[in-house]
Biopython code that builds the backbone (N, CA, C, O; Angstrom):
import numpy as np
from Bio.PDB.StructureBuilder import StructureBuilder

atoms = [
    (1, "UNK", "N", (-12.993, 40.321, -13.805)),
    (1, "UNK", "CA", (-13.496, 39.707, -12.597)),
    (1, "UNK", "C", (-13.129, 40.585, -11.404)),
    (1, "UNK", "O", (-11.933, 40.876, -11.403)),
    (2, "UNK", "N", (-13.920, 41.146, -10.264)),
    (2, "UNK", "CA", (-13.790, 41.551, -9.768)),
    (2, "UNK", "C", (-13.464, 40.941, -7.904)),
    (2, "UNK", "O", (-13.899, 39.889, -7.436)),
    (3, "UNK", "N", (-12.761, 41.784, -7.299)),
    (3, "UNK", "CA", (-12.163, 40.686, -6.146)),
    (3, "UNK", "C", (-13.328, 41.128, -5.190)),
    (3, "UNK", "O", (-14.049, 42.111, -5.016)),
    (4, "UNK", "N", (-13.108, 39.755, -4.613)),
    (4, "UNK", "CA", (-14.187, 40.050, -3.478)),
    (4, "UNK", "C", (-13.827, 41.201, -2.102)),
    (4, "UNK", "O", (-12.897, 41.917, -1.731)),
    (5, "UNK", "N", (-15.034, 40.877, -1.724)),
    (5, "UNK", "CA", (-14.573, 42.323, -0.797)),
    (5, "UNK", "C", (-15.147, 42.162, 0.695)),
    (5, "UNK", "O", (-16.349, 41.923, 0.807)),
    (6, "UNK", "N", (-14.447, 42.267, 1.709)),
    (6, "UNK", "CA", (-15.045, 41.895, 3.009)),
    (6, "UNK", "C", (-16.225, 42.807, 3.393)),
    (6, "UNK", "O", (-16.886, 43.357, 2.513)),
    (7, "UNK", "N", (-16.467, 42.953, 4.569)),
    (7, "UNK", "CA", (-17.782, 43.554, 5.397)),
    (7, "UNK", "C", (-17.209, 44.871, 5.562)),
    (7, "UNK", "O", (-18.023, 45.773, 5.360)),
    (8, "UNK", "N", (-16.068, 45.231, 5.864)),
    (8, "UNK", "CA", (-15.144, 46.521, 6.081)),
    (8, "UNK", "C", (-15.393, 47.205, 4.643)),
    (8, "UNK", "O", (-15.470, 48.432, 4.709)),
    (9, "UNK", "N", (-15.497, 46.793, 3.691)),
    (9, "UNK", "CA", (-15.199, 47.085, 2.143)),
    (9, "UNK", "C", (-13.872, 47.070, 1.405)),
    (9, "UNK", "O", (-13.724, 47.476, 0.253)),
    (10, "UNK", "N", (-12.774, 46.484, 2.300)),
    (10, "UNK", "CA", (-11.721, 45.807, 1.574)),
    (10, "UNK", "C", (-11.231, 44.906, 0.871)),
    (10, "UNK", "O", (-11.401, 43.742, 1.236)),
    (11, "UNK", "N", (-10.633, 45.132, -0.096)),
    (11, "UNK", "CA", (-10.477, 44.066, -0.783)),
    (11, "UNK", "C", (-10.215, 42.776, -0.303)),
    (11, "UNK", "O", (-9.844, 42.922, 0.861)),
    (12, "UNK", "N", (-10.217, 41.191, -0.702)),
    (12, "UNK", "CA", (-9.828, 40.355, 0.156)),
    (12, "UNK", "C", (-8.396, 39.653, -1.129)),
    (12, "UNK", "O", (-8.330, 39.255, -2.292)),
    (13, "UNK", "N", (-7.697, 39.820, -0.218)),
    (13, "UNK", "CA", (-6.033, 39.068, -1.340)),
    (13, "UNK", "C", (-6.920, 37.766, -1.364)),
    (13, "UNK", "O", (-7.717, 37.196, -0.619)),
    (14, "UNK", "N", (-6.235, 37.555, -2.895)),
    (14, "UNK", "CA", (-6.201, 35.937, -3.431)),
    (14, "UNK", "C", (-5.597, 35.016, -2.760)),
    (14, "UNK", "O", (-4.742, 35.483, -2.007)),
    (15, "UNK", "N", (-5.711, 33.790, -2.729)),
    (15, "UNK", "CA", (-5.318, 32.961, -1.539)),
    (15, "UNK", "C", (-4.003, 32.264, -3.271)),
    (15, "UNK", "O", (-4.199, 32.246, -4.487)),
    (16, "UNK", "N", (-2.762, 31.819, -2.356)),
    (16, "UNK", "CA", (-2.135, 31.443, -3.975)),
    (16, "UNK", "C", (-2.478, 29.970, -4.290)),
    (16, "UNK", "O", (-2.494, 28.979, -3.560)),
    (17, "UNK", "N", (-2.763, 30.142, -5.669)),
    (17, "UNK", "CA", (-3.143, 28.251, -5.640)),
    (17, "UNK", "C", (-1.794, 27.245, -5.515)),
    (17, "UNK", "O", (-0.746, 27.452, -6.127)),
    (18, "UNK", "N", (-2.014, 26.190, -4.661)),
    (18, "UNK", "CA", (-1.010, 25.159, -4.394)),
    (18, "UNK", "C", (-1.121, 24.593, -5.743)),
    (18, "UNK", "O", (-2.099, 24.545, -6.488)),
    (19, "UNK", "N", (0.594, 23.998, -5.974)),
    (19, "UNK", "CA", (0.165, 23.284, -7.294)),
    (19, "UNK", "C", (0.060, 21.812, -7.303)),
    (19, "UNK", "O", (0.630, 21.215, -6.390)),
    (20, "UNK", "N", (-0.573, 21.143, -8.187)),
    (20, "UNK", "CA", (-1.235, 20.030, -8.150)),
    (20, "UNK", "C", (-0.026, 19.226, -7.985)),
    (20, "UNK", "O", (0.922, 19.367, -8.759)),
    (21, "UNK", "N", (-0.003, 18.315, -6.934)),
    (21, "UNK", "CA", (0.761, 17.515, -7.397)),
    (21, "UNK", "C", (0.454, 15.624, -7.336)),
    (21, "UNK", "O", (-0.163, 14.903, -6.552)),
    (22, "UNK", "N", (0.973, 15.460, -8.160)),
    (22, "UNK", "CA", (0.596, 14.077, -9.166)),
    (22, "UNK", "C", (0.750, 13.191, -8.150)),
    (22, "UNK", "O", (1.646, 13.695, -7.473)),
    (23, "UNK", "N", (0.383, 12.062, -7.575)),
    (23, "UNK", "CA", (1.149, 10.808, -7.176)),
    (23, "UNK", "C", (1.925, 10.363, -7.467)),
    (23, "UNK", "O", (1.845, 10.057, -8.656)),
    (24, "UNK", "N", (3.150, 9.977, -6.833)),
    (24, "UNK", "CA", (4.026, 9.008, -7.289)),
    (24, "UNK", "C", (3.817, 7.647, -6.836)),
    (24, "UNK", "O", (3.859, 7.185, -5.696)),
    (25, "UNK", "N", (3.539, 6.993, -8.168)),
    (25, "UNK", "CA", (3.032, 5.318, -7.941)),
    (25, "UNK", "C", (3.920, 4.520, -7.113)),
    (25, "UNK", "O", (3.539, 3.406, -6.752)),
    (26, "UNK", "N", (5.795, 5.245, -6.550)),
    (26, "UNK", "CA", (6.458, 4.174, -5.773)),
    (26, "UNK", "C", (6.169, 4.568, -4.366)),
    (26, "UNK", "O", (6.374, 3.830, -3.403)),
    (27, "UNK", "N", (5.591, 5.996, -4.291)),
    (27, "UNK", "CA", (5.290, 6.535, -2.758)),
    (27, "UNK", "C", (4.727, 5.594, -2.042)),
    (27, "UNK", "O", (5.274, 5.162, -1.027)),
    (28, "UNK", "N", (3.483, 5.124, -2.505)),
    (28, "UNK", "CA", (2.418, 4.317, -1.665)),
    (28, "UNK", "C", (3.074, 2.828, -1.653)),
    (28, "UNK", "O", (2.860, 2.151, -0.647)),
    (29, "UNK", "N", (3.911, 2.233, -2.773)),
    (29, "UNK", "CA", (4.506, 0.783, -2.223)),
    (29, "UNK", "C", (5.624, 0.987, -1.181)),
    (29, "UNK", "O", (5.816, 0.078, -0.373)),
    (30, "UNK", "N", (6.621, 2.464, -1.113)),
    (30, "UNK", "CA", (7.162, 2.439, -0.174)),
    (30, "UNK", "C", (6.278, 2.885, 1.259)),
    (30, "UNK", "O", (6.788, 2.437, 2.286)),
    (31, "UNK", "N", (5.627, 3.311, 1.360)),
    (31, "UNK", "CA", (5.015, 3.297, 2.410)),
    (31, "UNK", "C", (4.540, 1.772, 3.022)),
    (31, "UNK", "O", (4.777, 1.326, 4.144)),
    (32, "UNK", "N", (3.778, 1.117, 1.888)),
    (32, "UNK", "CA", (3.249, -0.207, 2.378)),
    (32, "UNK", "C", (4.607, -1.231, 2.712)),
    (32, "UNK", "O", (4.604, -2.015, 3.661)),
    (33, "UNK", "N", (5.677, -1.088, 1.829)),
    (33, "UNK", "CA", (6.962, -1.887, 2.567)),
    (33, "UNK", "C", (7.642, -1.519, 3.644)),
    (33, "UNK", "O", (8.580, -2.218, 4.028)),
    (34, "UNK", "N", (7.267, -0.307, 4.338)),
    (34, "UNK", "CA", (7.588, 0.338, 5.419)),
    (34, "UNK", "C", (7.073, -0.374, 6.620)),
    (34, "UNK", "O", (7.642, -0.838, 7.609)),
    (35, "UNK", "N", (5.386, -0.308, 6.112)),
    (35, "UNK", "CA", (4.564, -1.026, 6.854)),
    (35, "UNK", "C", (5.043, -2.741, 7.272)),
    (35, "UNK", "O", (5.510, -3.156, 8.332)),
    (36, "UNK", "N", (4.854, -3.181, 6.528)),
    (36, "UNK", "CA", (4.952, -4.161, 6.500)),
    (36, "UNK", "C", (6.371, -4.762, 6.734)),
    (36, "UNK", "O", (6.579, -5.938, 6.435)),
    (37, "UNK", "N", (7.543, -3.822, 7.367)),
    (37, "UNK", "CA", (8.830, -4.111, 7.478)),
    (37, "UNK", "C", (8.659, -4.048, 9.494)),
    (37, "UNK", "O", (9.620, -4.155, 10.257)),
    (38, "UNK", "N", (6.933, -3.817, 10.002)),
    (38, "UNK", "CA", (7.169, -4.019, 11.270)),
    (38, "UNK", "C", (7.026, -5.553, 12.029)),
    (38, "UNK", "O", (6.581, -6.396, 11.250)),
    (39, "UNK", "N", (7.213, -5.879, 12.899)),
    (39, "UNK", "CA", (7.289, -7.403, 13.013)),
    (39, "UNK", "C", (5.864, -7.421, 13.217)),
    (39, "UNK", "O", (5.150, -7.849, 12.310)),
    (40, "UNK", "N", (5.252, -6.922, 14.527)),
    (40, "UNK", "CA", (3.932, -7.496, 14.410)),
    (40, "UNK", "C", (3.117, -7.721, 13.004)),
    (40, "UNK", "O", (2.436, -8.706, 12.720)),
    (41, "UNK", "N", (3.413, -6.282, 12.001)),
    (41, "UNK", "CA", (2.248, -6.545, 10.916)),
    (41, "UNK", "C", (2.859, -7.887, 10.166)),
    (41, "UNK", "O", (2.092, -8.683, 9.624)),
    (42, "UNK", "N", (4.320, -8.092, 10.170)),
    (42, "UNK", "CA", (4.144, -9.150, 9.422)),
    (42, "UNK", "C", (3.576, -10.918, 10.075)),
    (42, "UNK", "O", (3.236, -11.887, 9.397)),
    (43, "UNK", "N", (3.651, -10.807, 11.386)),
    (43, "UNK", "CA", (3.248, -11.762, 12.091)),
    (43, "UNK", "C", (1.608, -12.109, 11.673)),
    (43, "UNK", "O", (1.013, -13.167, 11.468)),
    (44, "UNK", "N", (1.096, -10.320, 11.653)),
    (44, "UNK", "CA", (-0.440, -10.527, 11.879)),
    (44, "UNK", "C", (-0.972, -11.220, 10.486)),
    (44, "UNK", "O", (-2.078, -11.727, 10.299)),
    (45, "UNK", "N", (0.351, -11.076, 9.361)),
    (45, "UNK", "CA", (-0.391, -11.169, 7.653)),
    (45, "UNK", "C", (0.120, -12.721, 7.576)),
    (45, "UNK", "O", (-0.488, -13.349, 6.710)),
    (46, "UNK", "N", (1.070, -13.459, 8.266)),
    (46, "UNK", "CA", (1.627, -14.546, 8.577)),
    (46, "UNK", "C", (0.666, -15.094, 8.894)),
    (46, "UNK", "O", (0.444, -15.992, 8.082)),
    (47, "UNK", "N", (-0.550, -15.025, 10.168)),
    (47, "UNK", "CA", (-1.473, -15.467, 10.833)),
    (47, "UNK", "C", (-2.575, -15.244, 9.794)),
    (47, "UNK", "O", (-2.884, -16.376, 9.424)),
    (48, "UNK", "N", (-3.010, -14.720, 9.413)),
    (48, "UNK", "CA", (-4.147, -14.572, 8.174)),
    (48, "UNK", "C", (-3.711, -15.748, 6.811)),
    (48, "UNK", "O", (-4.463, -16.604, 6.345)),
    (49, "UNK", "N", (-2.542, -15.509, 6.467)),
    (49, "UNK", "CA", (-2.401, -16.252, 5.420)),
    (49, "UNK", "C", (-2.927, -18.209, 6.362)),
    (49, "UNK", "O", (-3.861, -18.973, 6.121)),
    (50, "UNK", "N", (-1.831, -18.291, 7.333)),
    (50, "UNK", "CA", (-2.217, -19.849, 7.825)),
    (50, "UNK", "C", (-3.563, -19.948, 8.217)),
    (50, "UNK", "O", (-3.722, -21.167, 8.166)),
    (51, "UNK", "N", (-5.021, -19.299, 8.703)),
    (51, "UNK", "CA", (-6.044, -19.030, 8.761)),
    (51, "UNK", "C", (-6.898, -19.271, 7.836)),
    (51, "UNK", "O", (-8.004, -19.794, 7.965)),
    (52, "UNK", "N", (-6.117, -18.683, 6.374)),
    (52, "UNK", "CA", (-6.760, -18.909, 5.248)),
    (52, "UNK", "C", (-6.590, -20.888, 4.962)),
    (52, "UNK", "O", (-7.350, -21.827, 5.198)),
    (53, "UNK", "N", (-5.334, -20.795, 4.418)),
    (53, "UNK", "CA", (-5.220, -22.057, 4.524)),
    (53, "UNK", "C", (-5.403, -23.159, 5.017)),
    (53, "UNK", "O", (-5.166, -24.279, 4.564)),
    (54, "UNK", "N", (-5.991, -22.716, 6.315)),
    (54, "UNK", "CA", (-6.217, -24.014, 7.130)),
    (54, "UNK", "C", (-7.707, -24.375, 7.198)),
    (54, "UNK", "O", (-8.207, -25.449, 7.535)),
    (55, "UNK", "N", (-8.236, -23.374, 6.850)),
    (55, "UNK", "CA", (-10.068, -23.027, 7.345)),
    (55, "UNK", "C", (-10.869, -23.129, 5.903)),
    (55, "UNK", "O", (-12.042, -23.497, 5.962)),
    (56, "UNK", "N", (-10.310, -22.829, 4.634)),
    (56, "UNK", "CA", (-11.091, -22.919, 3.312)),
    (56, "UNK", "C", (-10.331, -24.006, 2.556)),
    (56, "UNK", "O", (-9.154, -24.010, 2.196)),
    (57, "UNK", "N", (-11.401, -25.040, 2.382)),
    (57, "UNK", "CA", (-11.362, -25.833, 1.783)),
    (57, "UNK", "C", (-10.970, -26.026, 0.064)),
    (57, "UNK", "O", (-11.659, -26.690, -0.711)),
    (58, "UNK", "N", (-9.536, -25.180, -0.361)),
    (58, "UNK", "CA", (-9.506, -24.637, -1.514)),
    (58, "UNK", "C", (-10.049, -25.587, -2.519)),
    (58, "UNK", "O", (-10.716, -25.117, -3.440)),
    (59, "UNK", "N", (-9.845, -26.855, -2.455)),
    (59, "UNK", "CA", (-9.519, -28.152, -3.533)),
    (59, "UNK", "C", (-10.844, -28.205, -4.504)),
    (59, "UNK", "O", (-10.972, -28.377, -5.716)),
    (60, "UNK", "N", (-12.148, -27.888, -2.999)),
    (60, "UNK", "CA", (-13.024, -28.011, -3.460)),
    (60, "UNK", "C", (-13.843, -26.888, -4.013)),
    (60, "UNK", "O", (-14.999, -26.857, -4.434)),
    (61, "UNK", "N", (-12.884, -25.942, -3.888)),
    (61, "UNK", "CA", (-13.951, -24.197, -4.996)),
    (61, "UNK", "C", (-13.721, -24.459, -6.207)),
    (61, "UNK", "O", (-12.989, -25.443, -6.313)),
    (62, "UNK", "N", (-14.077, -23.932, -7.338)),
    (62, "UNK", "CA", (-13.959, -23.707, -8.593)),
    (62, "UNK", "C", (-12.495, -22.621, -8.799)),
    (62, "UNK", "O", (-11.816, -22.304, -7.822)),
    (63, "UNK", "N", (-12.247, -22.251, -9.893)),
    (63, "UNK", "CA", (-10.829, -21.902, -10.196)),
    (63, "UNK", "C", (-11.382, -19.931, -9.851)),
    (63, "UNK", "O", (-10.736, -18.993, -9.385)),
    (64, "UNK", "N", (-12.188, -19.988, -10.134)),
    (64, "UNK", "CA", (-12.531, -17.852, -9.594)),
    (64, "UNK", "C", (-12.796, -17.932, -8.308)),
    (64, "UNK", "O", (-13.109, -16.851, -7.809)),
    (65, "UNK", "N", (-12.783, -18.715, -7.693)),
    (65, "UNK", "CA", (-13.095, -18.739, -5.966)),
    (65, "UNK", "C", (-11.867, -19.039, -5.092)),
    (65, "UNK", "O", (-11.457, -18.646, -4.000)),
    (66, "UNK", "N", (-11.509, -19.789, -5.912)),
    (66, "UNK", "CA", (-10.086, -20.111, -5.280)),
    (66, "UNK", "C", (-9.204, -18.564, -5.936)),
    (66, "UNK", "O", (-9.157, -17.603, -5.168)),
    (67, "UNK", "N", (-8.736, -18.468, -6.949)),
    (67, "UNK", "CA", (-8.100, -17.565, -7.116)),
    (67, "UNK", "C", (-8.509, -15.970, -6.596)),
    (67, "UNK", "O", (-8.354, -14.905, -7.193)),
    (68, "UNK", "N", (-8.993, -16.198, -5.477)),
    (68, "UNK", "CA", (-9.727, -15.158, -5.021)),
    (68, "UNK", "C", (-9.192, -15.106, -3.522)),
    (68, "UNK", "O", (-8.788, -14.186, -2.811)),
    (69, "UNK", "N", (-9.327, -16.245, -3.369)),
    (69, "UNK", "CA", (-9.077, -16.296, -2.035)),
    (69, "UNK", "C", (-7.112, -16.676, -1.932)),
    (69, "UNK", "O", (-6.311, -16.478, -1.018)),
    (70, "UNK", "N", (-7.021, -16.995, -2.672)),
    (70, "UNK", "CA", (-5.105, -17.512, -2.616)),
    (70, "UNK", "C", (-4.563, -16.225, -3.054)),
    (70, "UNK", "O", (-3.543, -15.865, -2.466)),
    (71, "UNK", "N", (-5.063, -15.403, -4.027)),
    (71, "UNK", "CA", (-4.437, -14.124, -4.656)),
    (71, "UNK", "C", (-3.936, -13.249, -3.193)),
    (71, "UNK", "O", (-2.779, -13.378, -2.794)),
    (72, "UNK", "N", (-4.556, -12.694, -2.734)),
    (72, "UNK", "CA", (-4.279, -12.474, -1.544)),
    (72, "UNK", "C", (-3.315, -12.341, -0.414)),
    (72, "UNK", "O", (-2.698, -11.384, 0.055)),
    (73, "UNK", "N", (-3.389, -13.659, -0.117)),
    (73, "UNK", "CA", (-2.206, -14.855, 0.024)),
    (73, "UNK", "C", (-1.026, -14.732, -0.171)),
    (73, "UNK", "O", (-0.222, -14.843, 0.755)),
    (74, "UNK", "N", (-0.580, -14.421, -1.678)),
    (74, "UNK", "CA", (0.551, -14.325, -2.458)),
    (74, "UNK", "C", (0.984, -12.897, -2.182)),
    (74, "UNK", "O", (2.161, -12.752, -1.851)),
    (75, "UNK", "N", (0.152, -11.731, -2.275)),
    (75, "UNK", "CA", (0.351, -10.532, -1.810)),
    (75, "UNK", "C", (0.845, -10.330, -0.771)),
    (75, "UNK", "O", (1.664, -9.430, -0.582)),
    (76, "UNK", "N", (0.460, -11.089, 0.057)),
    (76, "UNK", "CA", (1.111, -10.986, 1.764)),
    (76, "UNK", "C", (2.192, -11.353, 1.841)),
    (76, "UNK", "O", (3.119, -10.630, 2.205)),
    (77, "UNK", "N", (2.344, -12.951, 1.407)),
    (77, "UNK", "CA", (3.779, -13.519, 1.045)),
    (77, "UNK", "C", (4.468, -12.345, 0.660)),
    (77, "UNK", "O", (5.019, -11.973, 1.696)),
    (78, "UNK", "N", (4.727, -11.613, -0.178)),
    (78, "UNK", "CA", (5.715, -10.710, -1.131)),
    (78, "UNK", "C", (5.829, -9.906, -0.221)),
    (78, "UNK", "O", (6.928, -9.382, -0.041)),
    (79, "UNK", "N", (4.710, -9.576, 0.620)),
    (79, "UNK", "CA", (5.163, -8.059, 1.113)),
    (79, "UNK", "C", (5.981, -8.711, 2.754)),
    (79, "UNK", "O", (6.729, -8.038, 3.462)),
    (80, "UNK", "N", (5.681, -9.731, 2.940)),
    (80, "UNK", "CA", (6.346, -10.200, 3.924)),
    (80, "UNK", "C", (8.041, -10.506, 3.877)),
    (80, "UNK", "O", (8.926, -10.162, 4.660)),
    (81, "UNK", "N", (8.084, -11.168, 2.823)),
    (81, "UNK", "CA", (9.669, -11.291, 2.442)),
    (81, "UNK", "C", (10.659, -9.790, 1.862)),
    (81, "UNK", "O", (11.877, -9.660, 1.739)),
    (82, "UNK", "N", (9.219, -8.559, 1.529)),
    (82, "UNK", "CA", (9.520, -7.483, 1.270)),
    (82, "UNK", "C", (10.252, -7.023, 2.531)),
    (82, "UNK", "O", (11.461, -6.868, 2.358)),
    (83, "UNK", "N", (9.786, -6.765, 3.781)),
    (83, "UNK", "CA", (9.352, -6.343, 4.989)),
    (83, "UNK", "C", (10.684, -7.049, 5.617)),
    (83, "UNK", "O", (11.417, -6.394, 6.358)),
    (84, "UNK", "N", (10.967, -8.398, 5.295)),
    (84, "UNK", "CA", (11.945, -8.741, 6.038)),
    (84, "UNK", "C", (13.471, -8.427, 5.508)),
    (84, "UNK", "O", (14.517, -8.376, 6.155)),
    (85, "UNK", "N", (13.197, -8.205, 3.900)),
    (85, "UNK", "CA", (14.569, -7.492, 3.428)),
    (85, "UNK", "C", (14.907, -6.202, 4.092)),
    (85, "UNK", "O", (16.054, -5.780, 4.243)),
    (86, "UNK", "N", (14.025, -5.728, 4.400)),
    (86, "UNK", "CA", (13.661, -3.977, 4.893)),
    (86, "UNK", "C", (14.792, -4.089, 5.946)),
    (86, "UNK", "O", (15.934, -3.629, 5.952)),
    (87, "UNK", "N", (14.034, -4.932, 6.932)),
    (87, "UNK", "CA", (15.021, -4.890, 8.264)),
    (87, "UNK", "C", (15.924, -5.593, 8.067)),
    (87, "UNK", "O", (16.889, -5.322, 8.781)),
    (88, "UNK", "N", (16.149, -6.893, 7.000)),
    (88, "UNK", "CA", (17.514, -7.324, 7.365)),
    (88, "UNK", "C", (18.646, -5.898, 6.920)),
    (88, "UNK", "O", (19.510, -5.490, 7.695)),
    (89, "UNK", "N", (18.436, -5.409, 5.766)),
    (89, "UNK", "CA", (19.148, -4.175, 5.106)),
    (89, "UNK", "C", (19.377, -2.984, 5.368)),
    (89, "UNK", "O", (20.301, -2.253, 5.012)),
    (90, "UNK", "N", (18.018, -2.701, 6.364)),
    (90, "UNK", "CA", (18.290, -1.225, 6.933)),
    (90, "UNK", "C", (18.010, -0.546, 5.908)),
    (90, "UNK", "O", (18.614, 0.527, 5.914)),
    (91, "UNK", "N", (17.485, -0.669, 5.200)),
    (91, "UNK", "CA", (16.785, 0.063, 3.746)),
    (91, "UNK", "C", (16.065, -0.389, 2.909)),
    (91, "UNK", "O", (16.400, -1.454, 2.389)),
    (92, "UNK", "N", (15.012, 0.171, 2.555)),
    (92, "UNK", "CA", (14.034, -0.561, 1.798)),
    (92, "UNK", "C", (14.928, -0.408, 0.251)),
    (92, "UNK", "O", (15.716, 0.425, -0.197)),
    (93, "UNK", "N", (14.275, -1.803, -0.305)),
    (93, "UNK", "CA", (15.106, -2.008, -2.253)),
    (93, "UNK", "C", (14.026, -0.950, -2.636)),
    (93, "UNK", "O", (13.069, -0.489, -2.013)),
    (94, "UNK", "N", (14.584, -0.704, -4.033)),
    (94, "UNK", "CA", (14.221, -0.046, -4.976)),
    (94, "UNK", "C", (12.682, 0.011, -5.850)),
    (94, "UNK", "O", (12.221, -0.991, -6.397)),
    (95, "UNK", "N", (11.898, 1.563, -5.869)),
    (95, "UNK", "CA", (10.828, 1.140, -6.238)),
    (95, "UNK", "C", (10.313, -0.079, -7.546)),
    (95, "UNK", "O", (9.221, -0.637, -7.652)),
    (96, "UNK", "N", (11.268, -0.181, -8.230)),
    (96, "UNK", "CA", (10.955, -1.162, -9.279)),
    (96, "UNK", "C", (11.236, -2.357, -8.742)),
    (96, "UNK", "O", (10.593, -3.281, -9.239)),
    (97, "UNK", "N", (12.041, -2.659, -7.829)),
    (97, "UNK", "CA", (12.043, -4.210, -7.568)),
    (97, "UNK", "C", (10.644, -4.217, -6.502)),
    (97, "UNK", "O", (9.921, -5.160, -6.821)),
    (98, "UNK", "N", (10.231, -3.646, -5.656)),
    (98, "UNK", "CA", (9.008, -3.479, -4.673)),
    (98, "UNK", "C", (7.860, -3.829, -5.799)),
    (98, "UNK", "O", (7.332, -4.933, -5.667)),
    (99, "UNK", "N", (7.461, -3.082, -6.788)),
    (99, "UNK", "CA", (6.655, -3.624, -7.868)),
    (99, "UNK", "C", (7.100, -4.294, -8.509)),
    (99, "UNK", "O", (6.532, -4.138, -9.590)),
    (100, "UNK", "N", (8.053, -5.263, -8.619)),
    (100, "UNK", "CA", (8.119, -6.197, -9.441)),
    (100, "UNK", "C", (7.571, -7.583, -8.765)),
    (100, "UNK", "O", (6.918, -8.510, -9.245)),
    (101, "UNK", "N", (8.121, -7.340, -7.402)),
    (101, "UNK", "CA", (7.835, -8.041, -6.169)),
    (101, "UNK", "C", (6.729, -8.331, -5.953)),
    (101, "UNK", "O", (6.502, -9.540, -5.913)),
    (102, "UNK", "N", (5.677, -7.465, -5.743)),
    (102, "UNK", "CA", (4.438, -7.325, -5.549)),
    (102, "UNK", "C", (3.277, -7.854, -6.922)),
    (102, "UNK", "O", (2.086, -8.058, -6.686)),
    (103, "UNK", "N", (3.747, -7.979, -8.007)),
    (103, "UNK", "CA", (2.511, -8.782, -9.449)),
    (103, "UNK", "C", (3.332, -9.885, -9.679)),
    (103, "UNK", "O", (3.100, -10.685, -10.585)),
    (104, "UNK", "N", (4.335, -9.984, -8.868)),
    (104, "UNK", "CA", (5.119, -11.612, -9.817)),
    (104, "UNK", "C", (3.990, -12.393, -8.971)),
    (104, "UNK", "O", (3.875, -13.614, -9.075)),
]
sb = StructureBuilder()
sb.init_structure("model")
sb.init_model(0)
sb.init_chain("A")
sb.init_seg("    ")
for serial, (resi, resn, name, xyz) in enumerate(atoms, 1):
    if name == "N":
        sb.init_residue(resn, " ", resi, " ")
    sb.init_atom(name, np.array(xyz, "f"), 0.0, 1.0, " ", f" {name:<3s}", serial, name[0])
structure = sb.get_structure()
């Protein structure tokens, strides 16, 4: 394979390839418990959850409509009590308790 070559007729150096790197699946929950360790966001997910509850008539959806709309709900809850360990501790817990936190 031959290297490319500019307008001058010099060679052009290879650029070095960065290496791939993978996600780490606790990066993004610590980020989101970061988030969610500020007061307003947890106020604003506080106000959405009572919004929900107060405005959809759960009793009367079927069980995939409701669990649609409460799932949600429960997510916020977690990351809210997440958020408030954050600041009571001055450190966010551990990525496995953050996901354990978050599907219970």
């Amino acid at each position: 394979m031959r290297a490319a070559r500019r307008p001058d007729g010099k060679a052009r150096a290879r650029r070095a390839e960065r290496p791939v790197m993978k996600p780490d699946p606790g990066q993004w929950l610590d980020r989101l418990v970061r988030l969610s360790s500020r007061p307003g966001v947890s106020l604003a997910m506080v106000a959405a959850i009572a919004l929900v509850d107060y405005t959809i008539p759960q009793q009367e959806l079927a069980f995939l409509p409701r669990a649609l709309v409460d799932e949600p709900c429960h997510l916020a809850t977690a990351l809210i009590v997440l958020g408030a360990l954050t600041r009571r501790r001055g450190r966010q817990p551990r990525s496995c308790r953050i996901f354990a936190a978050s599907i219970a």
